[in-house]
Backbone bond lengths (Angstrom), bond angles and torsions (degrees), N, CA, C in turn:
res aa  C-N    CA-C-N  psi(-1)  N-CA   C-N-CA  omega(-1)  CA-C   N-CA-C  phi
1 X - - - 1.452 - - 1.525 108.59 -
2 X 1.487 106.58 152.98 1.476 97.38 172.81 1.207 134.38 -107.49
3 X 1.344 139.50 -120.41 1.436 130.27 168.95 1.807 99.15 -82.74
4 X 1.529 93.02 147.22 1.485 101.44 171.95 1.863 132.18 -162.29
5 X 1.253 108.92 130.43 1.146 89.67 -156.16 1.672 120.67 -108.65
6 X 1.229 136.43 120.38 1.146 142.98 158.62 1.406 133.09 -38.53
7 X 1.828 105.33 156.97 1.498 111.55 -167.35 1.334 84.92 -114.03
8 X 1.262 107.18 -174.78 1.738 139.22 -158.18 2.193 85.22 -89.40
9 X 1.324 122.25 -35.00 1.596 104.94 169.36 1.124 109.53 -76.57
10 X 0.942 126.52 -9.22 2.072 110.45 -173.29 1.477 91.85 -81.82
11 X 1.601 124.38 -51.96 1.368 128.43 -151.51 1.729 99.11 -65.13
12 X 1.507 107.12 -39.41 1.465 118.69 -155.18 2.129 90.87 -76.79
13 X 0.898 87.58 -46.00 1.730 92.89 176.00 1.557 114.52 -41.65
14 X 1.676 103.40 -61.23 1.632 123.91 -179.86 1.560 96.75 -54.20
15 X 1.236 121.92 -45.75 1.247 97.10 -169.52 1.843 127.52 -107.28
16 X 1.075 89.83 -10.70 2.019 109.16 163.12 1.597 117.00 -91.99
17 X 1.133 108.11 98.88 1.731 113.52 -162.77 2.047 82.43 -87.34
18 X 1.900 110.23 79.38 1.077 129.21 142.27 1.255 132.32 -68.95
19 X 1.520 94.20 -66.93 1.464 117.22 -158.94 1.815 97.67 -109.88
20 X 1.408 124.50 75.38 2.113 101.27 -171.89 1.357 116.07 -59.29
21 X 1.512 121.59 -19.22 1.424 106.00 -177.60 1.770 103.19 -72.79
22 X 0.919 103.51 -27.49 1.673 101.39 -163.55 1.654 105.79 -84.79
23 X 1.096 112.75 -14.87 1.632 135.64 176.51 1.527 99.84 -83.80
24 X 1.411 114.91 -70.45 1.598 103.47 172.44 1.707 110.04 -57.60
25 X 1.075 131.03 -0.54 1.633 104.15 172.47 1.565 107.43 -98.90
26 X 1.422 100.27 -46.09 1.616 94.60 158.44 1.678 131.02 -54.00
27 X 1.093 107.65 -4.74 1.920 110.97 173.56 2.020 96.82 -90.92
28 X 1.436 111.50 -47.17 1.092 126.92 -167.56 1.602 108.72 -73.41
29 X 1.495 121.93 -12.08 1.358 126.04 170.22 1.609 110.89 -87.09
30 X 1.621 108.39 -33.87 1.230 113.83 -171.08 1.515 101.85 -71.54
31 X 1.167 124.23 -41.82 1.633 140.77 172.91 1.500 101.68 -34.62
32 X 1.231 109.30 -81.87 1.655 130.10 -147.29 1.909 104.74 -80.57
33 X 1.405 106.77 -6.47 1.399 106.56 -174.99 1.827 110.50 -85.71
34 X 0.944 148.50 117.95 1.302 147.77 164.69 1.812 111.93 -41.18
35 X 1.573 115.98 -40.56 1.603 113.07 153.04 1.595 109.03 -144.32
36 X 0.973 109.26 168.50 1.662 118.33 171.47 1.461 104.44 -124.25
37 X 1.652 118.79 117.09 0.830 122.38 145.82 2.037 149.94 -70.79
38 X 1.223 118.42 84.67 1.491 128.08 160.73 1.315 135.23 -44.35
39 X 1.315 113.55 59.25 1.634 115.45 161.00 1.721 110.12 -7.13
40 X 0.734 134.50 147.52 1.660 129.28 146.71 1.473 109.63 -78.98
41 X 0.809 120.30 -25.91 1.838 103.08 176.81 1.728 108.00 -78.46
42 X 1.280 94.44 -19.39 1.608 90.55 -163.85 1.963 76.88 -67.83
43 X 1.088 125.05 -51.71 1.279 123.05 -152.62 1.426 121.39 -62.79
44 X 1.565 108.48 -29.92 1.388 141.18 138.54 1.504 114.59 -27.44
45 X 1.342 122.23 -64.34 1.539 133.13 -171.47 1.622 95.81 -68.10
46 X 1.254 105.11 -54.07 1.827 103.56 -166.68 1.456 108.23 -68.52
47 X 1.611 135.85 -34.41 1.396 130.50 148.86 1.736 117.27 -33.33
48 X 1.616 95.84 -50.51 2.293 86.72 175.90 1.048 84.20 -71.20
49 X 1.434 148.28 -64.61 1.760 126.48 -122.14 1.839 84.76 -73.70
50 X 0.984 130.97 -62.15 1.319 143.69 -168.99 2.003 110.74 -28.05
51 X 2.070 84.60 -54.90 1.927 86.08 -178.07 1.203 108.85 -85.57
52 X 1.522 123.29 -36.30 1.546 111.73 -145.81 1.535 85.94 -105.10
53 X 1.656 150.65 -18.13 1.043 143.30 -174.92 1.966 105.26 -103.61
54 X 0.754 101.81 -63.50 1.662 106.32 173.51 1.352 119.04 -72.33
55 X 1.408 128.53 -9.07 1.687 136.13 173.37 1.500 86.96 64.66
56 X 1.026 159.18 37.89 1.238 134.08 157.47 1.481 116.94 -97.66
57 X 1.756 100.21 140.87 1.475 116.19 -157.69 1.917 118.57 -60.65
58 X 1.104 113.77 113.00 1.691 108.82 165.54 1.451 110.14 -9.34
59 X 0.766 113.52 -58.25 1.708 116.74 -171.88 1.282 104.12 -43.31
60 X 1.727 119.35 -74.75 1.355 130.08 167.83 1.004 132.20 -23.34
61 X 1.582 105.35 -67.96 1.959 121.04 160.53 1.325 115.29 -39.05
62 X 1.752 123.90 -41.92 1.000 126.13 167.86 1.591 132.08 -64.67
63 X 1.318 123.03 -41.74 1.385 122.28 154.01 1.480 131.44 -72.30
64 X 1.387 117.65 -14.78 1.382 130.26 146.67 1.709 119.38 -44.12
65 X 1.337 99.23 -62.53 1.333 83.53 -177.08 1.275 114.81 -93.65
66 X 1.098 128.29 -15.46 1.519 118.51 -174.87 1.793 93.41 -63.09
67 X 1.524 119.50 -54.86 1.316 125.89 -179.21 1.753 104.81 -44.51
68 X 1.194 130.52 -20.02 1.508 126.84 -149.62 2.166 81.83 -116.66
69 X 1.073 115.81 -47.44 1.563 116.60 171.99 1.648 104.66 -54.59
70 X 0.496 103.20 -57.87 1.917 111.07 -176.86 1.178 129.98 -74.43
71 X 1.241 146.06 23.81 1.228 168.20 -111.29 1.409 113.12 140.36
72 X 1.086 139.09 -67.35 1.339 130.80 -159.27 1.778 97.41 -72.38
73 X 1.418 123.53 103.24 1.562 123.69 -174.03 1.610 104.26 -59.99
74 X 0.997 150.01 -45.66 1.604 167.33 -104.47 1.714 106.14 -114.08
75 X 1.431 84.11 -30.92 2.316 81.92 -166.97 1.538 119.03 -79.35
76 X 1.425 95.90 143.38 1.335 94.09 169.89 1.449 120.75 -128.26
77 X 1.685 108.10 127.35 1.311 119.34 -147.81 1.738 108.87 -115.77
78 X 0.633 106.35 175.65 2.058 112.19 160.53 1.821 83.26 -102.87
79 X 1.126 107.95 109.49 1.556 117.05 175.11 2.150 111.67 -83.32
80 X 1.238 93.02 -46.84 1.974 93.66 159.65 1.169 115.98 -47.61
81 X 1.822 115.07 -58.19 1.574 105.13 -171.42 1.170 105.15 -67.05
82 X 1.232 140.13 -68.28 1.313 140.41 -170.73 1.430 116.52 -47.83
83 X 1.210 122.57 -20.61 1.562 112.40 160.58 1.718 112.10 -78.40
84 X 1.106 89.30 -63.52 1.896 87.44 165.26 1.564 111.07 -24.45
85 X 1.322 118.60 -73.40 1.093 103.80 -177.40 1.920 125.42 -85.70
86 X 0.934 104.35 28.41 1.461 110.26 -178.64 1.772 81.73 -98.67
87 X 1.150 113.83 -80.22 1.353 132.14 177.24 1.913 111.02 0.70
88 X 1.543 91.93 -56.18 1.623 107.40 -170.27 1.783 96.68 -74.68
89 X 1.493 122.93 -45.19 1.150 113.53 -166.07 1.891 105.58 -80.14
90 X 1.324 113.43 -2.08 1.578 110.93 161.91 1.597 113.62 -80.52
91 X 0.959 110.47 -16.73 1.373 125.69 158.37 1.609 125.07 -67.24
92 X 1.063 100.58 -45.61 1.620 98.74 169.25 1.240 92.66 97.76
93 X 1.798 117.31 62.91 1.406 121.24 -161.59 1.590 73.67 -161.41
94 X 1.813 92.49 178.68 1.640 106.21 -169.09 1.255 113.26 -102.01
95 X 1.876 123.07 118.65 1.396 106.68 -167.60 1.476 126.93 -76.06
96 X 1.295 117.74 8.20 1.512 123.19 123.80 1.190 154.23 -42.09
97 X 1.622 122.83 -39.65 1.456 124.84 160.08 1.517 93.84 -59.01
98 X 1.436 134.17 -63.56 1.081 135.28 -139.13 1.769 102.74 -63.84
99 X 1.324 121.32 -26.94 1.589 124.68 -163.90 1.361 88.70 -93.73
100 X 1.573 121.90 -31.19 1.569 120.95 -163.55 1.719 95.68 -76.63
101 X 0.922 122.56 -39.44 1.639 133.24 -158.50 1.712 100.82 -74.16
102 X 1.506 99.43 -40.09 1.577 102.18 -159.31 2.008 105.73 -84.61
103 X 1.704 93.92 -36.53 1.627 104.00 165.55 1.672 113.88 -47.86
104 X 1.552 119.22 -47.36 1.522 128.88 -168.28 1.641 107.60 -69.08
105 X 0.966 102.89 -19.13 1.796 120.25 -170.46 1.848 103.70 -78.93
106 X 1.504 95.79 -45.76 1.460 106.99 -161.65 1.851 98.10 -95.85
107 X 1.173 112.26 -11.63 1.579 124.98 154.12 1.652 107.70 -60.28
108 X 1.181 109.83 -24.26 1.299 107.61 -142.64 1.963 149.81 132.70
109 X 1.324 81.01 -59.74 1.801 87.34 169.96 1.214 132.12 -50.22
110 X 0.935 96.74 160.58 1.921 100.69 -167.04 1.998 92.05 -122.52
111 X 1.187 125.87 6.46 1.059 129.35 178.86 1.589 119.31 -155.86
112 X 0.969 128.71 134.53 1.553 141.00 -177.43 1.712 99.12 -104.98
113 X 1.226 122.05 136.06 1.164 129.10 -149.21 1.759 100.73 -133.63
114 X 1.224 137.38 107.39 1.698 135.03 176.65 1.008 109.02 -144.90
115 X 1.269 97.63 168.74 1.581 120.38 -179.06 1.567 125.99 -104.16
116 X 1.937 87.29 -3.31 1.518 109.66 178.14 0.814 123.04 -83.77
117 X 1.615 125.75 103.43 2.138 111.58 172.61 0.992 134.61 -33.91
118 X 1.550 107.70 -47.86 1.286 127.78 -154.15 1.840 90.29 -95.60
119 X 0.720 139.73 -51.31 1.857 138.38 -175.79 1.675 74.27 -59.22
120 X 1.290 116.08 -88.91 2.033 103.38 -148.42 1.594 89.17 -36.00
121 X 0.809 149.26 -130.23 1.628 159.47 153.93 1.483 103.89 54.03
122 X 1.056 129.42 -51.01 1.568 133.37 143.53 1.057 124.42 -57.37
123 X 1.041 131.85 -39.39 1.916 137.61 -168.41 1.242 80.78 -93.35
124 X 1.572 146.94 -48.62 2.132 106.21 -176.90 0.997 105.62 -94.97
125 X 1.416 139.31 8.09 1.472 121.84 169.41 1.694 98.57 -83.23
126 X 1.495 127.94 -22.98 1.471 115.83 178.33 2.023 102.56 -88.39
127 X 1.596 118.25 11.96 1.077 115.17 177.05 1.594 104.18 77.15
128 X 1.003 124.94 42.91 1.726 131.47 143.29 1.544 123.59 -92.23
129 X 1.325 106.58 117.57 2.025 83.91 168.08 1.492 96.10 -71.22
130 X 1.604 82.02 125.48 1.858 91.94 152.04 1.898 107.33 -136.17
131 X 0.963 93.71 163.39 1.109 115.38 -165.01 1.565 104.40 -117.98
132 X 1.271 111.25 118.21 1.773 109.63 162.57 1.654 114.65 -97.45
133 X 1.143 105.07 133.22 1.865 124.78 -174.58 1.754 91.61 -91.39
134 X 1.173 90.64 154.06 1.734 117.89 -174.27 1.067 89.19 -153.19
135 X 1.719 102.12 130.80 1.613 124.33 -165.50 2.060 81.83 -107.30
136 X 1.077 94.95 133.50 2.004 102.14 175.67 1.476 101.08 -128.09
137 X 1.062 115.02 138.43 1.438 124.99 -175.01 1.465 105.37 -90.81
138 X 1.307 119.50 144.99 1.808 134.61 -160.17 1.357 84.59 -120.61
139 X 1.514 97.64 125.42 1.781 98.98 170.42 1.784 81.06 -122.49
C-alpha cells in the first residue's frame, strides 16, 4: 500500500476501544501503509471529539498523542503545528488556539488576536503575542 491519509474516525476509533472491529482495521491500516498521512485539522477534530464527546481529560489526550506521534515510524505530519499546539494543550489550553496562533505567525503576524482570556494567557506564557479583544458597547 502506499501513502495514505486519515480522518478524525479512524484516529478516534484507534484510540477509543468502542467499536474493536473498527479499531483493529484502523491498527491494520496503520500496519500495511508505507506512510500515513495527518492533516492537522484532522488532529484538531480528534482532540474535540476526544474532550468534549468522550470527556476524556487534556492530560490523557495529551500523552496519547504525543505517545501515538513518537512511535508510529510511518506518519506524516506538519511537525511545527502540532507541536505548537501540543505545547498549548500541556498547558491545559485548546490544541487549537495553539495550531491557530502558530499558522497566523507563519502567515505572517506579529500578533494573534482573541476574545479568549484564557488562550491569550496561554499563548504569552508559551511566548506568543496575543492579544485579548474586549467587545464595548457604542451607545
Amino acid at each position: 500500500m502506499s501513502t495514505v491519509a486519515v480522518d478524525t474516525h479512524v484516529l478516534v476509533r484507534l484510540f477509543v476501544d468502542d467499536d474493536p472491529a473498527q479499531q483493529q482495521a484502523a491498527i491494520a491500516l496503520l500496519d500495511s501503509a508505507d506512510a500515513v498521512a495527518i492533516p492537522t485539522t484532522v488532529l484538531m477534530e480528534t482532540v474535540w471529539v476526544l474532550h468534549r464527546g468522550y470527556r476524556i481529560p487534556k492530560a490523557d489526550i495529551l500523552a496519547l498523542l504525543q505517545n501515538f506521534l513518537a512511535f508510529i515510524p510511518n506518519l506524516l505530519v506538519q511537525s511545527n503545528e502540532i507541536d505548537a499546539g501540543l505545547a498549548l494543550l500541556a498547558a491545559k489550553g485548546d490544541f487549537a488556539d495553539g495550531v491557530h496562533a502558530f499558522n497566523g505567525g507563519m502567515l505572517g503576524a506579529r500578533r494573534f488576536a482573541t476574545f479568549d482570556r484564557r488562550a491569550t494567557t496561554l499563548l504569552q506564557q508559551n511566548g506568543v503575542d496575543a492579544l485579548l479583544l474586549t467587545a464595548t458597547l457604542v451607545e
